[in-house]
C-alpha positions, 0 to 999 in steps of 0.5 A, spaced: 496 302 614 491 305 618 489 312 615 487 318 620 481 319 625 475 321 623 472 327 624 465 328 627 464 331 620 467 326 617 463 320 620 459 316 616 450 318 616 446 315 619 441 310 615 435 313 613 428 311 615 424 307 610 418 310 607 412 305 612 416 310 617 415 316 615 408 315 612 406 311 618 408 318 623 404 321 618 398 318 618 398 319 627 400 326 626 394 327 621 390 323 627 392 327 632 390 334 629 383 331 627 382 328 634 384 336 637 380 338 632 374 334 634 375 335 641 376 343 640 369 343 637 366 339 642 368 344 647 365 350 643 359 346 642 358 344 649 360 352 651 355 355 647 349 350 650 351 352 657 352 359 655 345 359 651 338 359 655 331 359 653 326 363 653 331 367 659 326 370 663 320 366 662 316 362 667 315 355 667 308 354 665 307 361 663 302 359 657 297 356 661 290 358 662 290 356 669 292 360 674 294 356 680 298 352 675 302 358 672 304 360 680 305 352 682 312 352 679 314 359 684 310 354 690 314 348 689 321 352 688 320 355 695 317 350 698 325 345 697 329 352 698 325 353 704 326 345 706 333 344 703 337 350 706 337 348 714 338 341 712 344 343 707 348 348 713 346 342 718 349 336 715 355 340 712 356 342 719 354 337 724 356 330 720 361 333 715 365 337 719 365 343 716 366 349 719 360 353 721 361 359 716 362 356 711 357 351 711 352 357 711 354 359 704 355 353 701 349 351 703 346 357 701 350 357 695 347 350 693 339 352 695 337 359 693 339 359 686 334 354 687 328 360 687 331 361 680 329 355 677 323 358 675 324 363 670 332 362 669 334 354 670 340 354 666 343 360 670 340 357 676 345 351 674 351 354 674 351 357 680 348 350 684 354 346 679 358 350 681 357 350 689 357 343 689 364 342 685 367 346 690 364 343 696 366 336 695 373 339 694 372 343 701 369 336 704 376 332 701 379 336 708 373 335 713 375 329 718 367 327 717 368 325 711 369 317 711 364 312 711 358 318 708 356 319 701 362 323 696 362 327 691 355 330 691 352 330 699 344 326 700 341 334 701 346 336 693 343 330 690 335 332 692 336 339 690 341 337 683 334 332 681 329 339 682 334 343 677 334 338 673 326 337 672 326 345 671 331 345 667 329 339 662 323 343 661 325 348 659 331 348 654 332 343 649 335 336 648 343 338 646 343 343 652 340 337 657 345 333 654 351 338 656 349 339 662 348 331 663 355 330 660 358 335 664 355 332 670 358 325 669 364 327 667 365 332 673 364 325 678 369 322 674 373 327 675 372 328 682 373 320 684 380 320 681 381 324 688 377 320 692 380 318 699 379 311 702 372 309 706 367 314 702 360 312 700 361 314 692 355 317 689 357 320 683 354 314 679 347 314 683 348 322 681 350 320 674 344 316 673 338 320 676 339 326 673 339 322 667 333 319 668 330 326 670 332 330 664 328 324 660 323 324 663 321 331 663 324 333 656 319 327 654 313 331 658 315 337 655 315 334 647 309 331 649 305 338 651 309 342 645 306 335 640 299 337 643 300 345 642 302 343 636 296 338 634 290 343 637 294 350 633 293 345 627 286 343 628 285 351 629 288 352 622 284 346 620 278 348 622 278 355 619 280 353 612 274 348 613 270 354 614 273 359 609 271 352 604 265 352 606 263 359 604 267 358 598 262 353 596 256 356 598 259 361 594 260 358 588 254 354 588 249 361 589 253 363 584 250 357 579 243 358 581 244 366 579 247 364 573 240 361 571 236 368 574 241 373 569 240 368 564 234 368 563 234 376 563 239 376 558 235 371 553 229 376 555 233 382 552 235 378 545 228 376 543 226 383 545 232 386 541 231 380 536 223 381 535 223 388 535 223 391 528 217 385 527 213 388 534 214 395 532 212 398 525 217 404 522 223 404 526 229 407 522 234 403 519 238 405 525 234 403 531 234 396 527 242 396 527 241 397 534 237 392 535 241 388 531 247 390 535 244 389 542 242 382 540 248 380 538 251 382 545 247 379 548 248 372 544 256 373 546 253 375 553 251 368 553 256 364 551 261 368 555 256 365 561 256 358 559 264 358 560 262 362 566 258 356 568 262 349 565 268 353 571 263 354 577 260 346 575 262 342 581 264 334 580 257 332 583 254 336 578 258 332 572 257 326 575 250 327 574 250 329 567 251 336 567 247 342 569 239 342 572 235 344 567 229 346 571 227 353 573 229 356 580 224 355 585 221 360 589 217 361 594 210 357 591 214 352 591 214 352 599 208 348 600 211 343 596 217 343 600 213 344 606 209 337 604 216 333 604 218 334 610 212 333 613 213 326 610 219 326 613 216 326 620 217 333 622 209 337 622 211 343 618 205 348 619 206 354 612 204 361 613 203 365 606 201 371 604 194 372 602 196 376 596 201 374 590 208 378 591 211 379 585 219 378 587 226 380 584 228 373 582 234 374 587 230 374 593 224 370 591 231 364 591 233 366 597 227 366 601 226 359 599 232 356 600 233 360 607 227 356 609 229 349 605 236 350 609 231 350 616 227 345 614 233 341 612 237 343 620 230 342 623 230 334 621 237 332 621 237 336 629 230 335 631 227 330 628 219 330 630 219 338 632 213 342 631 216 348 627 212 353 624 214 357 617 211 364 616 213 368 610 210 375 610 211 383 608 211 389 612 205 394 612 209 398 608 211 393 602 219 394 602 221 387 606 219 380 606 220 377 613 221 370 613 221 366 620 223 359 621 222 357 628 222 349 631 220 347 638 225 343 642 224 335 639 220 330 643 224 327 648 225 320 645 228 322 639 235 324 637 238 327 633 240 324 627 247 329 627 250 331 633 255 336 629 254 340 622 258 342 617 256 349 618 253 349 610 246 351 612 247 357 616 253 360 611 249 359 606 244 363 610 248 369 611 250 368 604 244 369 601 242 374 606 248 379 604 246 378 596 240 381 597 243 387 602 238 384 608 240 381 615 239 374 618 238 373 625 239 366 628 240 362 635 237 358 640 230 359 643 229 360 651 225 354 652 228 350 647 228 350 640 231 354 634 230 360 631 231 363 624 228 370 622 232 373 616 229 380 613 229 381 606 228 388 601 223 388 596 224 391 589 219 394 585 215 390 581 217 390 574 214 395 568 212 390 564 212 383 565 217 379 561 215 374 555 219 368 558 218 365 564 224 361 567 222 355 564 223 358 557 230 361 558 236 358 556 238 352 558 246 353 559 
């Protein structure tokens, strides 16, 4: 027997899909969002660095020290403005076809923003893209566009390829890459509607403004490395300059060591040998001395440390610290007889009378006149230089006047560039004393140094060690 009919509610279900189903149309909708997602976050990307200019306001080549190269970007843009606009209204109208009105603000659209280029390239683009999108969908209604170059006309390519230099000189490289990438996929899109019988220059558009944003981002790269590379070289050369005088700070401070340590040894013989040099002192006054002795001892330790910091690497290699006494001004004429060997006639002029020089300065004179020497035979060889060392009338200053000829002409220099050590050292030493230093080249050739140095008053008594019995640290 057959039993009642179904129902539709009543009807058996349909058989449930497999898991490779389900999982499978899962996967594609996990695909799809990730895609939307990607493609979402292009656009973004892609309208912040269309909407993002550079330096808005800056010209092109604003930094340049020339004048005429700062006003040749405002000369070029005018020059293809002025060129480009009667072409552009004279082609749309009379070989395309277009109506005369609109043919003027197309071309005008296309040309003008062109003078912005300069200083707002990226707004200058807008406006000039813009225009020729519209105008390639304007001519898809004229009569005279079959047989002739669509989308982009001659006169649009030639002003599309100025905007793009400026443009690749000024914005960076994921602006250009929009902009480049907008531009083909405008063409693209564009050729889907092309009709029968054109010339396509979407492809040639494509390619040359390609071409031209690498070839102006690589000039712009290119003039930012050697910025760059010269602010690099500035900041070398003044650390260079601050080391240089740090060392010729250090090392003046090495030579004064010797100078106050032999004062200080002075005070402690003095203080050490007093109670026996000097009868009936009170036990007190001995204790004193006692005292006095015995800081300065420490004083000399603490120095020693103070000269282990100061020793340079060349001093240590060379078995520690000079133990000879710190030269001075006698010992000129000996210096002056090196340099003669050296092929340099050196005439010396000393003052008739010994003067009595605070350590400090006596150092100073001779190593100012032993940096001018030293200048004089690396710079001029074979010069005549004359060495004046003499004190005014009134006994206050020493003067020191160093002053060489210009080299004989077949000679040459055995150093065309310094270090600049010789004239740091100099104001240094000069600036120790409280004197003053002056230098520079002489009218007729040759170089001059004169430095004027204060004299102390000779000391009371003379000291019972000389500089050769002082310490050696």
């Amino acid at each position: 027997m057959n039993g009642p009919p179904q129902t539709p509610a009543e009807a058996p279900p349909e058989p449930a899909a497999g898991p490779g189903h389900g999982t499978a149309r899962a996967w594609t909708l996990r695909a799809g969002r990730r895609a939307l997602r990607a493609v979402s976050q292009a656009l973004r990307v892609l309208a912040v660095e269309l909407g993002t200019p550079t330096e808005p306001g800056t010209p092109l080549l604003g930094s340049v020290q020339s004048g005429w190269l700062r006003r040749l970007p405002y000369l070029i843009a005018f020059v293809f403005t002025v060129v480009l606009l009667p072409v552009t209204i004279n082609l749309l109208g009379n070989e395309y076809g277009m109506s005369g009105g609109l043919a003027g603000a197309l071309g005008t659209a296309q040309t003008v923003p062109l003078l912005l280029t300069v200083t707002r390239p990226l707004q200058a683009w807008w406006v000039i893209f813009a225009a020729d999108v519209v105008c390639a969908v304007v001519l898809l209604g004229t009569d005279g566009v079959t047989g002739r170059p669509w989308p982009w006309t001659p006169a649009a390519i030639v002003g599309y390829l100025v905007l793009m230099l400026a443009l690749s000189l000024r914005e960076r490289r994921r602006t250009l890459t929009a902009v480049w990438l907008t531009t083909g996929a405008a063409g693209i899109l564009l050729e889907t509607a092309a009709p029968n019988g054109i010339q396509s220059t979407w492809v040639l558009m494509f390619v040359l403004a390609g071409v031209m944003l690498l070839m102006g981002a690589t000039l712009r790269e290119r003039g930012d490395a050697q910025r760059k590379l010269l602010e690099q070289e500035t900041i070398s050369e003044a650390e260079r300059a601050h080391r240089t005088l740090l060392e010729e700070r250090t090392r003046i401070a090495r030579e004064l060591h010797d100078v106050v340590a032999h004062h200080m040894s002075v005070i402690t013989v003095q203080a050490d040998s007093a109670p026996y040099r000097i009868s009936g002192i009170p036990q007190d006054a001995v204790d004193e001395f006692g005292s006095i002795a015995s800081t300065a001892r420490e004083s000399l330790a603490e120095m020693r440390r103070l000269l282990g910091v100061l020793r340079s690497e060349e001093t240590e290699r060379h078995g520690g610290p000079e133990k000879a006494p710190q030269p001075g001004i006698r010992m000129l004429p000996k210096l002056v007889e090196g340099t003669v060997r050296a092929g340099v006639p050196v005439e010396l002029v000393l003052p008739e009378e010994q003067v009595v020089l605070e350590p400090a300065v006596d150092l100073s004179a001779y190593r100012i006149v032993q940096e001018a020497l030293a200048n004089v035979v690396r710079h001029a060889p074979g010069a005549r230089t004359k060495v004046s060392v003499m004190t005014s009338v009134d006994g206050s200053r020493l003067t020191v006047l160093v002053v060489n000829s210009a080299p004989p002409a077949p000679s040459e220099p055995l150093e065309s560039t310094g270090t600049g050590h010789g004239l740091i050292g100099m104001r240094e030493r000069v600036r120790l004393v409280d004197g003053s230093l002056d230098t520079g080249p002489l009218p007729g050739g040759g170089f001059r140094v004169a430095a004027l140095l204060p004299l102390s008053p000779p000391p009371s008594s003379a000291s019972p060690l000389s500089a050769k019995d002082s310490d050696p640290l």
